[in-house]
C-alpha positions in Angstrom: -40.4 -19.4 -36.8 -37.9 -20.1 -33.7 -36.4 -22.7 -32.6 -36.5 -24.4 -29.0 -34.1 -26.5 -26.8 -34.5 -27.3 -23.0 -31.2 -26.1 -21.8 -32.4 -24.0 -19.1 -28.7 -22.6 -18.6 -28.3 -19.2 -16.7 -30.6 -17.2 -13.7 -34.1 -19.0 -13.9 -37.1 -16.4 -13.9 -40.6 -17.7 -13.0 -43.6 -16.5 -13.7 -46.7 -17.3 -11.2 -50.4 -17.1 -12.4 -53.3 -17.1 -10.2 -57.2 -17.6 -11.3 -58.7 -16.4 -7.8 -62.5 -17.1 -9.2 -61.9 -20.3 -11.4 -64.8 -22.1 -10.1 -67.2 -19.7 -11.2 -65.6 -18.5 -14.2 -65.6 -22.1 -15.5 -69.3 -22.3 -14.6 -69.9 -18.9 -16.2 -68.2 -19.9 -19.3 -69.8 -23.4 -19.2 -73.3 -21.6 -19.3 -72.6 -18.6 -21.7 -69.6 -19.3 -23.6 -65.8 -17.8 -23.3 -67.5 -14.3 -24.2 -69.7 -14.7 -20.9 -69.1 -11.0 -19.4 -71.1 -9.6 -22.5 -73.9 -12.3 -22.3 -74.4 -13.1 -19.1 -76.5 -10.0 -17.7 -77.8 -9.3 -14.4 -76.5 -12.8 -13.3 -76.7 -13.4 -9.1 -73.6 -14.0 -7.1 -72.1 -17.2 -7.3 -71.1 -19.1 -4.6 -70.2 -23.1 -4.4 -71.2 -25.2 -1.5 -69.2 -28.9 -0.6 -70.1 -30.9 2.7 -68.2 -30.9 5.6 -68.6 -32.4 8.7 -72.0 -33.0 8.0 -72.7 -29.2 7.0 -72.9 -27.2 4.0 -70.1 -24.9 3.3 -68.7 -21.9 1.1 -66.1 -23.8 -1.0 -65.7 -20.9 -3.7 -66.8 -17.9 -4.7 -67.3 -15.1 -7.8 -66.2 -11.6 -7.3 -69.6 -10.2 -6.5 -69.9 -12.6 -3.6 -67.0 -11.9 -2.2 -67.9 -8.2 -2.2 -70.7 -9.1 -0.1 -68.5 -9.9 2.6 -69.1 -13.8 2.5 -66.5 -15.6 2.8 -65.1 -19.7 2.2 -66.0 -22.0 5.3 -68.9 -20.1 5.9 -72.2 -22.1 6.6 -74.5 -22.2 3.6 -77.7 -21.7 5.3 -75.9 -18.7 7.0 -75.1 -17.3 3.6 -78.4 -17.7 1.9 -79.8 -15.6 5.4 -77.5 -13.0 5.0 -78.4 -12.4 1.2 -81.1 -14.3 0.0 -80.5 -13.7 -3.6 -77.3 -15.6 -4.0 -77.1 -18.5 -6.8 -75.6 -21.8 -4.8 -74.2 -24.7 -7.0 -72.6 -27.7 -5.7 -68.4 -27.5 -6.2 -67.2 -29.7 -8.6 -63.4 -30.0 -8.1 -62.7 -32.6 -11.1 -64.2 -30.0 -13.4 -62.1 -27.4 -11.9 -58.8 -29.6 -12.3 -59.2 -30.1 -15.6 -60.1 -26.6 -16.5 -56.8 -25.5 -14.8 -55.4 -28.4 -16.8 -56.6 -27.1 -19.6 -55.1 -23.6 -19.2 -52.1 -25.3 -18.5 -51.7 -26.4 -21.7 -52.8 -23.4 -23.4 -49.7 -21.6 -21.3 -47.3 -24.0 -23.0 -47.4 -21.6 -26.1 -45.2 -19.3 -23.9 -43.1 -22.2 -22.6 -43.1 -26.3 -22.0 -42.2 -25.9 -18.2 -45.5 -25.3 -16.4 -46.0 -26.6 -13.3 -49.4 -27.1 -11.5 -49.8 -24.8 -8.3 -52.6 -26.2 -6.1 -55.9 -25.9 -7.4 -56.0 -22.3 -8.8 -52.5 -21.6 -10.0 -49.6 -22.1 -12.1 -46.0 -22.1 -12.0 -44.2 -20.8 -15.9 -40.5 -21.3 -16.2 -39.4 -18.8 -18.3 -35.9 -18.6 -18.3 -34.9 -18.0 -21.8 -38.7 -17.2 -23.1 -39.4 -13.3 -22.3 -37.3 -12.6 -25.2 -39.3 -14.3 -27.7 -42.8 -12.3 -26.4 -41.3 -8.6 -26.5 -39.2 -8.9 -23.1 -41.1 -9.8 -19.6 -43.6 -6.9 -18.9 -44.8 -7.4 -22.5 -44.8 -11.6 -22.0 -46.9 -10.8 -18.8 -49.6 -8.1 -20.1 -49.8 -11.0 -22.9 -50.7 -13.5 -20.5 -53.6 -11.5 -18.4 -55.0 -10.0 -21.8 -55.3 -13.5 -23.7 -56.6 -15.1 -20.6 -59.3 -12.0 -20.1 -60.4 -12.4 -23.7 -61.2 -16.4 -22.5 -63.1 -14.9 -19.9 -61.0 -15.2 -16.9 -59.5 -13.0 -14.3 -55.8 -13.6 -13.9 -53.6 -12.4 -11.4 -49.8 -13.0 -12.8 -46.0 -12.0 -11.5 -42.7 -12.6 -12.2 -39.9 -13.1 -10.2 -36.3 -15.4 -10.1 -37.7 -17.8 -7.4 -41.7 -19.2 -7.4 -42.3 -18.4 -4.0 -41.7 -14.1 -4.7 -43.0 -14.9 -7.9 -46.6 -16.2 -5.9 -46.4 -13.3 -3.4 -46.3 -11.1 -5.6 -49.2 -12.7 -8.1 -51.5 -12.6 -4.9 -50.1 -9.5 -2.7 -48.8 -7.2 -5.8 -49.7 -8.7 -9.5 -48.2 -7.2 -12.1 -45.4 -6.8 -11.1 -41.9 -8.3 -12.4 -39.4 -8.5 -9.6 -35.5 -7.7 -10.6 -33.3 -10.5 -9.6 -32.1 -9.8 -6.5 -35.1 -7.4 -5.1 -37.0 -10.6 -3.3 -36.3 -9.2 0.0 -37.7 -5.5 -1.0 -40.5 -7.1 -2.6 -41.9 -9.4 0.1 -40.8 -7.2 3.5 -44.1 -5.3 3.8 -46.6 -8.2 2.8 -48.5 -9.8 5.6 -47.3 -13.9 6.3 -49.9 -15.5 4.0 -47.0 -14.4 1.1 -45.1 -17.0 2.4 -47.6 -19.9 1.6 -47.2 -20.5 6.4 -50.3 -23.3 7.1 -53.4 -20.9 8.7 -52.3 -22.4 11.8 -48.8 -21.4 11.5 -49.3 -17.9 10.4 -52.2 -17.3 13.3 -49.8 -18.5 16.1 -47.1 -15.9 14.4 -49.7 -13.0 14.5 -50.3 -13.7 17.9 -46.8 -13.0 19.4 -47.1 -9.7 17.3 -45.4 -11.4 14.1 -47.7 -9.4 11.0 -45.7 -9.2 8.1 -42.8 -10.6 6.4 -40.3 -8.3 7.3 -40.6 -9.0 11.1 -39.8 -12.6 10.3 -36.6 -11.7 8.5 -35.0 -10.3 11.7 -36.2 -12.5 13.9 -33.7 -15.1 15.7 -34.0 -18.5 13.8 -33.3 -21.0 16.8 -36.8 -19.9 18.5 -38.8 -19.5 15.6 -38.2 -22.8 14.8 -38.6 -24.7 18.0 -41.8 -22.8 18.4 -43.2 -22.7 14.8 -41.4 -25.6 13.1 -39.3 -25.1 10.5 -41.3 -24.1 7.9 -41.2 -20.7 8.4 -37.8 -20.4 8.2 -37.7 -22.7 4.6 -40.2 -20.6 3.1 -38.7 -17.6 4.0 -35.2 -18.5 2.5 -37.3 -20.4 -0.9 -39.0 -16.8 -1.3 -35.3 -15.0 -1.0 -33.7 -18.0 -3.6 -31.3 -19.0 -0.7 -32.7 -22.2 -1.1 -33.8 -23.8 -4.0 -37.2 -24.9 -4.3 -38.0 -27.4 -7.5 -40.9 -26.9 -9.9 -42.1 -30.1 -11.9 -43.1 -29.5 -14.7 -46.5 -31.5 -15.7 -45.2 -32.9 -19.0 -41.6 -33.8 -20.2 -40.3 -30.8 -22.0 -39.5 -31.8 -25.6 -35.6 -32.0 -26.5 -36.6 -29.9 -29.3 -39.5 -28.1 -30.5 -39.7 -25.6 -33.7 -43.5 -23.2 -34.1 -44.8 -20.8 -36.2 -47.2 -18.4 -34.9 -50.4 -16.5 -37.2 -51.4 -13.5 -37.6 -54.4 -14.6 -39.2 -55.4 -17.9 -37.9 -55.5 -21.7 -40.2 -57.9 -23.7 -40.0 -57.7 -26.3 -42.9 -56.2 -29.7 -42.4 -54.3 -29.2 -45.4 -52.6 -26.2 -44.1 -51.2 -27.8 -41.2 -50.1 -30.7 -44.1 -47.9 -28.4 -45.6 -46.8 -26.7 -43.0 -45.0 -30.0 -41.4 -42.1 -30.5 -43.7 -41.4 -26.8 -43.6 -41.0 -27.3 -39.7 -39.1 -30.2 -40.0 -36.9 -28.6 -42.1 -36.1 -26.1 -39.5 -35.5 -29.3 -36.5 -32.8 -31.1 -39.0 -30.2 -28.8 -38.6 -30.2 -29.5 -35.2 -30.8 -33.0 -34.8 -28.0 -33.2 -37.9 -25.6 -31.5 -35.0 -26.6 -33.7 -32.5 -26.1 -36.8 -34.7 -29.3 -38.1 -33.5 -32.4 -38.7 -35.7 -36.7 -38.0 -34.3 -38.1 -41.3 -33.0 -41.4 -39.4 -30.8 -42.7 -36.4 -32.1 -45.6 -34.3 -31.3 -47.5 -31.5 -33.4 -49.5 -29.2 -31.1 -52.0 -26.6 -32.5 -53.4 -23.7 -30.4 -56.3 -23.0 -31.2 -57.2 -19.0 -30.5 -59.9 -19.6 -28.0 -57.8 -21.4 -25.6 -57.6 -24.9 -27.0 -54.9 -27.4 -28.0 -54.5 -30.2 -29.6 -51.9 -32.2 -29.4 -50.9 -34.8 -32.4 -48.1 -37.4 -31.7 -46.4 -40.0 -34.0 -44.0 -42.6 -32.8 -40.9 -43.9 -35.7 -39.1 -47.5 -35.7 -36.3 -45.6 -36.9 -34.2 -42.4 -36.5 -35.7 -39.7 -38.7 -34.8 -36.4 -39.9 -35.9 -36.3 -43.6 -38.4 -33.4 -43.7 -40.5 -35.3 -46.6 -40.7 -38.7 -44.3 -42.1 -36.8 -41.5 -44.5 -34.7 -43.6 -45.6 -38.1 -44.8 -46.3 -39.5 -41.4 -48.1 -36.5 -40.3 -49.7 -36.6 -43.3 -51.4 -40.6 -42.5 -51.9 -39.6 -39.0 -53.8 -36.1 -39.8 -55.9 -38.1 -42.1 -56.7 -40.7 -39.3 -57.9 -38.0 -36.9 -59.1 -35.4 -38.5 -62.7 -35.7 -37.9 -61.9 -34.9 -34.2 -60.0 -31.8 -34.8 -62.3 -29.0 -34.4 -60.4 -25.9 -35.5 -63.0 -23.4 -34.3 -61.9 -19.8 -34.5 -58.6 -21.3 -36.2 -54.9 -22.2 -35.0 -52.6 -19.0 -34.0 -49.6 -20.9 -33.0 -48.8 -24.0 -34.2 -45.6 -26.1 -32.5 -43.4 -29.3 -34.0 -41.5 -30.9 -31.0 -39.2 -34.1 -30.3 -40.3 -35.9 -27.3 -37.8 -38.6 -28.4 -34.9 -39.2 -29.7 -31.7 -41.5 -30.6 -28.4 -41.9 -32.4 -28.0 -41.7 -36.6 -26.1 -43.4 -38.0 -25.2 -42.3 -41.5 -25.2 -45.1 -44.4 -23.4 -45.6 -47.0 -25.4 -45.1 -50.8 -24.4 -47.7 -53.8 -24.3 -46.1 -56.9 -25.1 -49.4 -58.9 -29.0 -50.5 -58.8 -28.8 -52.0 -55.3 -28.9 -48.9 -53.5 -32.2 -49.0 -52.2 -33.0 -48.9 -48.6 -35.2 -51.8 -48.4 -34.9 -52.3 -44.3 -35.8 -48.6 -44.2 -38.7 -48.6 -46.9 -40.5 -51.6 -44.9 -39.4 -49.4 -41.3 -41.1 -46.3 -42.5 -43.7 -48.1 -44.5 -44.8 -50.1 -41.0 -44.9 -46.2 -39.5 -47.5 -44.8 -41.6 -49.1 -47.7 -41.3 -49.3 -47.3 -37.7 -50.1 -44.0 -38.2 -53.2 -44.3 -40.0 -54.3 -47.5 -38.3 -53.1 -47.2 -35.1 -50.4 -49.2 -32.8 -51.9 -52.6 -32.7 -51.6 -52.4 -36.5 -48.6 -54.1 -37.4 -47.2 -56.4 -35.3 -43.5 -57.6 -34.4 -43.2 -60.8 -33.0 -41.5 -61.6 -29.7 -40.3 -64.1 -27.9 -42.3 -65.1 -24.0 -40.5 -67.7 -21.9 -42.6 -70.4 -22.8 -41.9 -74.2 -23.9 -45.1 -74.7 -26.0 -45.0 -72.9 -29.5 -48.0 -71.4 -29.5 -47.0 -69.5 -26.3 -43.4 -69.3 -27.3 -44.2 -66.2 -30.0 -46.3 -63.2 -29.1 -47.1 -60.3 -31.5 -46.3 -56.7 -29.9 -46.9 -53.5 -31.9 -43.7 -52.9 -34.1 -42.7 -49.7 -32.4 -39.1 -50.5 -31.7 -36.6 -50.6 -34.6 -35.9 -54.0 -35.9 -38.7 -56.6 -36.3 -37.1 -60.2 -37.0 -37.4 -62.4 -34.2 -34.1 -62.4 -31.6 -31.7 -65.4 -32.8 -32.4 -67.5 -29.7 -33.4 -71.5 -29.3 -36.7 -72.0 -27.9 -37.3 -76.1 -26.7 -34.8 -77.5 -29.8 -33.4 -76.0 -33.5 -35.3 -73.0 -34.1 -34.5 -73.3 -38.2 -36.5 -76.8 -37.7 -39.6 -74.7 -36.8 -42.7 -74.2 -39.6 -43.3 -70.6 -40.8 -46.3 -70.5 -40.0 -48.2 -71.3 -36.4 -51.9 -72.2 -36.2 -53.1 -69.6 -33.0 -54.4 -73.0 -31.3 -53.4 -76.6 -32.5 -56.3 -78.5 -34.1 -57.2 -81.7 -33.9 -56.7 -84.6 -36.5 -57.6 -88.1 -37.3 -55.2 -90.2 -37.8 -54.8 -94.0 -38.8 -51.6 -96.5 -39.4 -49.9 -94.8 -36.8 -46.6 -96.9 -35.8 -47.1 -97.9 -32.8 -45.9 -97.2 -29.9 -44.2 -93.9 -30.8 -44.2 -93.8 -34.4 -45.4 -90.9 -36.8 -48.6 -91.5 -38.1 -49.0 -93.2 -41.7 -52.2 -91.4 -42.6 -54.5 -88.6 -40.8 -57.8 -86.4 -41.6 -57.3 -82.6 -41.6 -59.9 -80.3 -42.4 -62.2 -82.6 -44.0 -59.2 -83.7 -46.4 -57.0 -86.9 -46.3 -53.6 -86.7 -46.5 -50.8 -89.9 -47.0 -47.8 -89.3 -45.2 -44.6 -90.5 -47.3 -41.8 -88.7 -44.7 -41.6 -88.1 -41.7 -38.9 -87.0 -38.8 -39.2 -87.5 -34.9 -40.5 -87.2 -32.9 -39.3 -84.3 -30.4 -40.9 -84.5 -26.8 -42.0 -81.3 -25.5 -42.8 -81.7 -21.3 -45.3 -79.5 -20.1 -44.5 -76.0 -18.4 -44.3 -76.9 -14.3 -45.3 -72.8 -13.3 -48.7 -73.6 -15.0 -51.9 -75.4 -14.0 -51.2 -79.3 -13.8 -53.4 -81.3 -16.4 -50.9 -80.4 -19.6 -49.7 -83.6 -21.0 -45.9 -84.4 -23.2 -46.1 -84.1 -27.0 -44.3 -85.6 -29.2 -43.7 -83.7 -31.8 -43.0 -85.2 -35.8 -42.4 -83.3 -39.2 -44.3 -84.7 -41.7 -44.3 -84.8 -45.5 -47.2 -86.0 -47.5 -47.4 -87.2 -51.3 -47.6 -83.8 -53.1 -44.1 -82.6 -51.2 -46.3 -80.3 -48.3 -44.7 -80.4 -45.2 -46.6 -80.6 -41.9 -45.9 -79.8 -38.1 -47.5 -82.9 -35.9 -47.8 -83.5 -32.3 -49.1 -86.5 -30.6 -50.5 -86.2 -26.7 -50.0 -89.2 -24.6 -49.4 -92.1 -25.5 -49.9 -95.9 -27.2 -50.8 -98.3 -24.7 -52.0 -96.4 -21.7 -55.5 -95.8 -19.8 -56.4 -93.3 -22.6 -56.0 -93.2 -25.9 -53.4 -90.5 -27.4 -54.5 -87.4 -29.2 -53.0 -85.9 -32.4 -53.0 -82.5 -33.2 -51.9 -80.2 -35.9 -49.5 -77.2 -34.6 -48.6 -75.6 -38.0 -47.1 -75.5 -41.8 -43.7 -75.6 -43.5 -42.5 -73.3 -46.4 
């Protein structure tokens, strides 16, 4: 079990992984399964076709049709002429994304930094990682073999800045460049290891410019006005004189704890268990930091390839291994049926996306001592767990002057769920409890006329005498909305058995139409 921080401190090392045939290695598996090289038999060459300009092109290509000499741009119909045999399916590029996506996920077992590289590679910060995988020859072999058991052919490298690291994926993989040996590394490649623009490179070729090396002692000044000054950037990126910045594709936890398998899990109850043992392991650490888990993530890596990624969300700090086990716990149970464990989880990863201040309280030792803010705060949590966001609700307050637009209910993720102490259109201690979600209408008779409180009214089917009442409080309508709202005047009400009503009249006594009353809500 090890332990995980994102301080990325010290010489960063990258490691650069190219899947030259994804296309048809996604097809391939898509069709046959991740075992496809043993099942897929005298299978023709693969090639993918996407329109351009009106024509038919080579997109992509499998290994055995690039043997044949075709090559991408090439005209389809020319392709098929040349060898009639070939197998031609229509690119799909969303497909391919997410199936690098996917990979990309699957590589965050070796670190969370990976970065997408175009549309066939990937970029691994793994500055502090190699240790943890046997060193950085062992953490690369690692990579290639996993990822040829899946079914794909990997080309991988590893370098201190991305652009030797990609040179050397494409122009010598397998390799893992020492810090400092760039310049030895990428000298005798040809241009295209510097990621030029085909145009760019061509125009270099053509004043005799074939490899790397011939750049490096060339002037600057000229290359620049003549070629731009890319070439010189991606030169110095390649030879880490100047830094070049790899996004990762998801924020890297502040945290994270795993244990990897020998022999796979697969029950739901495992992974149960295994949560507070993790947490255990994260406390120490958050106790250090004085902060407390409010977003945390369980990931499970499945051996085929697949992860699965679990997140829970806390009003409150937490650290308690037993509280998180338990919110894990309501959350596994919610989505269980849509974890497929397949061949089993190898590597299975607790992290904190999220996370905030603790402050310590202090325990009575008489019977009061119970944390009854932090009972309902972790109850609401596993509710939310189970249930989902939208199930318990906080209210909130929306700039609004009518009261059933005044109060809104948003999912109780943030700590604290009593409304704000703010006045909304008067006292808000003189409001009812409880809010109808629309007014409803009433009957009323023996109203005082003109701006009295009514004397009796119909709600419901049911009669009700008034014997108190207080008002009335006028409420304008809201100018920013649609014109048609009229005043209320508002009245609190009490009948003969002591209940306590929230009244509102619309218009008024004596003018073109007659006023309306309405019923807006209860008291205590």
């Amino acid at each position: 079990m090890e332990l995980f921080t994102n301080d990325l401190s010290g010489t960063q090392r990258f490691l650069a992984l190219w899947l030259p045939y994804l296309a048809a290695e996604r097809t391939m598996r898509q069709r046959f399964g991740r075992s496809w090289r043993s099942r897929a038999g005298a299978q023709p060459p693969l090639v993918f076709s996407h329109r351009e300009n009106n024509t038919q092109r080579v997109a992509a290509l499998d290994a055995r049709a690039e043997a044949l000499q075709l090559r991408i741009g090439l005209g389809v119909a020319e392709a098929r002429a040349m060898h009639p045999g070939i197998d031609i399916v229509e690119q799909e590029p969303e497909a391919d994304r997410a199936m690098l996506e996917a990979i990309a996920d699957w590589c965050d077992r070796y670190t969370p930094l990976v970065a997408l590289d175009g549309d066939d590679g990937l970029f691994l910060d793994i500055t502090g990682c190699a240790h943890l995988f046997g060193g950085e020859q062992a953490m690369l072999e690692d990579v290639i073999a996993r990822l040829s058991q899946q079914g794909f052919d990997s080309r991988a490298a590893i370098a201190s800045t991305p652009g030797a690291a990609w040179a050397a994926a494409r122009h010598r993989p397998g390799m893992v460049v020492a810090a400092g040996d760039e310049g030895d590394l990428i000298a005798p490649l040809p241009l295209a290891a510097l990621r030029l623009e085909t145009g760019v490179a061509s125009g270099l070729e053509s004043v005799g410019l074939r490899v790397v090396g011939a750049l490096m002692g060339a002037p600057r000044a000229p290359l620049a006005r003549r070629f731009g000054r890319s070439v010189a950037l991606r030169l110095d990126q390649a030879l880490g004189h100047v830094s070049e910045p790899v996004s990762p594709r998801l924020v890297p936890p502040l945290l994270s704890v795993e244990r990897r398998f020998f022999d796979p899990i697969s029950l739901i109850a495992d992974i149960e268990d295994l949560v507070p043992a993790l947490a255990r392991q994260l406390k120490g650490e958050l106790e250090r930091r004085e902060e407390g888990a409010r977003h945390l993530e369980l990931q499970l890596f499945r051996v085929d390839g697949e992860v699965s990624r679990i997140a829970v969300l806390s009003s409150q700090p937490l650290r308690d291994p037993k509280q998180l086990g338990r919110l894990f716990r309501e959350k596994l149970a919610a989505v269980s049926a849509s974890i497929d464990p397949g061949y089993g989880f190898d590597l299975v990863r607790l992290a904190v996306l999220g996370a905030s201040p603790f402050e310590a309280a202090q325990v009575r030792l008489d019977a009061e001592n119970s944390d009854r803010q932090g009972d309902m705060a972790l109850f609401s949590d596993r509710v939310r767990a189970r249930l989902g966001a939208h199930a318990v609700g906080s209210p909130r307050l929306v700039e609004s002057h009518w009261p059933e637009r005044a109060v809104t209910l948003a999912p109780a993720v943030a700590s604290g769920t009593a409304l704000p102490d703010a006045e909304v259109n008067g006292d808000a201690k003189q409001r009812p409890l409880r809010l109808l979600t629309s007014p409803e209408n009433i009957d009323v008779s023996a109203a005082e006329i003109p701006e009295g409180p009514p004397g009796r009214f119909r709600w419901r089917s049911v009669s009700y005498r008034v014997v108190g009442a207080e008002g009335p409080e006028r409420i304008e309508p809201e100018w920013w909305r649609a014109q048609g709202e009229k005043a209320r005047d508002y009245f609190r009400v009490e009948d003969e058995a002591g209940r306590r009503y929230w009244l509102y009249r619309e218009g008024r006594y004596g003018g073109a139409d007659m006023p309306r009353w309405y019923m807006q809500g209860m008291f205590a």
